[in-house]
N, C-alpha and C positions, 0 to 999 in steps of 0.2 A: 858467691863465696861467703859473703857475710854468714848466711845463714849455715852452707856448710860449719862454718866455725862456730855460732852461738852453739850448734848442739853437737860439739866434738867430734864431727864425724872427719872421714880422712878423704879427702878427693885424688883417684887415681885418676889418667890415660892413659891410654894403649891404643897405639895410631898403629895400624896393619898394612896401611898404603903406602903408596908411593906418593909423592907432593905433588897431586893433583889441584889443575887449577879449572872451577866447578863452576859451570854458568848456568846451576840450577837457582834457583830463587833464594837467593839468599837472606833474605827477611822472614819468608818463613821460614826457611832451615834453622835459623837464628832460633826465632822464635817458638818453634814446636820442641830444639835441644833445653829454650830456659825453661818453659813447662816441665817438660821429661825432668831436667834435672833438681827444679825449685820441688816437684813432689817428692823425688828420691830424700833430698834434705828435709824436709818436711817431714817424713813419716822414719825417718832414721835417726838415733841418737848413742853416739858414742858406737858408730860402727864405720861401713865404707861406705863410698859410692862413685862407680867406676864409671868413664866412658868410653868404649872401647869402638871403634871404627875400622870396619874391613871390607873387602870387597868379596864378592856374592857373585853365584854364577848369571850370565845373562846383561852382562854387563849393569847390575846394580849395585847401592853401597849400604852398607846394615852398619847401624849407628845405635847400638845399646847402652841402656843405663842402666846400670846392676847396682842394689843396694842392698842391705842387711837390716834395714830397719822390718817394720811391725809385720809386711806381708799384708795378702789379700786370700778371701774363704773364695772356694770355689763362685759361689753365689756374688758374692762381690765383684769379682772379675768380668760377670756375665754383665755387668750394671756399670762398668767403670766409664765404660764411653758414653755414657746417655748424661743428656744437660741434667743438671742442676742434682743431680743422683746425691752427691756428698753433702749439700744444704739439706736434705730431708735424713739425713741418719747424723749418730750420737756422733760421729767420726767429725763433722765440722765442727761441732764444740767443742772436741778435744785439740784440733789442729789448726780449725780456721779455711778458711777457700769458699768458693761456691760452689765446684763441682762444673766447672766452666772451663779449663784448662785443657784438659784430655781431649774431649769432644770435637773442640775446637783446633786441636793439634792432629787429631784423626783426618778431620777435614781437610785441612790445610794441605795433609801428606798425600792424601787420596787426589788434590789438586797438581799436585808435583807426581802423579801417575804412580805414587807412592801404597804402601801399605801398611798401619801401626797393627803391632802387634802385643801384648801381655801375657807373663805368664810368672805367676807367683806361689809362694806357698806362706801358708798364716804362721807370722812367729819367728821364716826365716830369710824373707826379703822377696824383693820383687825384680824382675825385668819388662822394663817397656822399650820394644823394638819398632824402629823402621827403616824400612825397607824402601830408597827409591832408584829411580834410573839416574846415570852418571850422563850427566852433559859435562863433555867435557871443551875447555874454552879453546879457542883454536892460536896457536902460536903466531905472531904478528911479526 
């Protein structure tokens, strides 16, 4: 949130589910949502950045994070999941990171039998999606 607010941007939800209780891995869930969302604030200023969560056929759950900030060029997008990509271009010195985040959130989701996905345009924001299967916890 901090950082939502140092660079004015607006943080929506939009919850599509029903109050699902989720005995997927919740540490990475956690943690692949602060990545996803720490770049959206990062690369956005004085715009939005949503999270919107619904459920997908085949019993899985799509957990998007849409922003308005700077976008990504075609070329970029093909690079965004590979280590360390954002420490070797002008973009770390303008934002800060290592390029460590993404990669690592890929992984994690592909570990949760999951699937990230991007898709941006330069200028008018980005979306980074994933896609995993729903465990769901069983009533006691």
């Amino acid at each position: 949130k901090p950082l939502v607010d140092k660079n004015k941007n607006k943080f929506v939800i939009k919850c599509k589910t029903e109050k699902l209780k989720l005995k997927n891995d919740q540490t990475k869930l956690r943690q692949i949502l602060f990545n996803m969302l720490s770049n959206a604030a990062k690369f956005t200023k004085k715009g939005t950045i949503t999270l919107q969560i619904k459920p997908e056929k085949n019993d899985n759950l799509r957990f998007d994070v849409i922003d308005t900030g700077i976008g990504m060029s075609e070329e970029q997008m093909g690079k965004v999941f590979e280590e360390f990509t954002q420490a070797e271009s002008s973009t770390s010195k303008d934002y800060g990171g290592t390029g460590l985040g993404l990669p690592i959130s890929k992984k994690m989701t592909e570990m949760m039998g999951g699937k990230m996905e991007v898709n941006s345009k330069e200028g008018k924001g980005t979306t980074f999606s994933i896609i995993i299967p729903i465990v769901v916890q069983e009533e006691k």
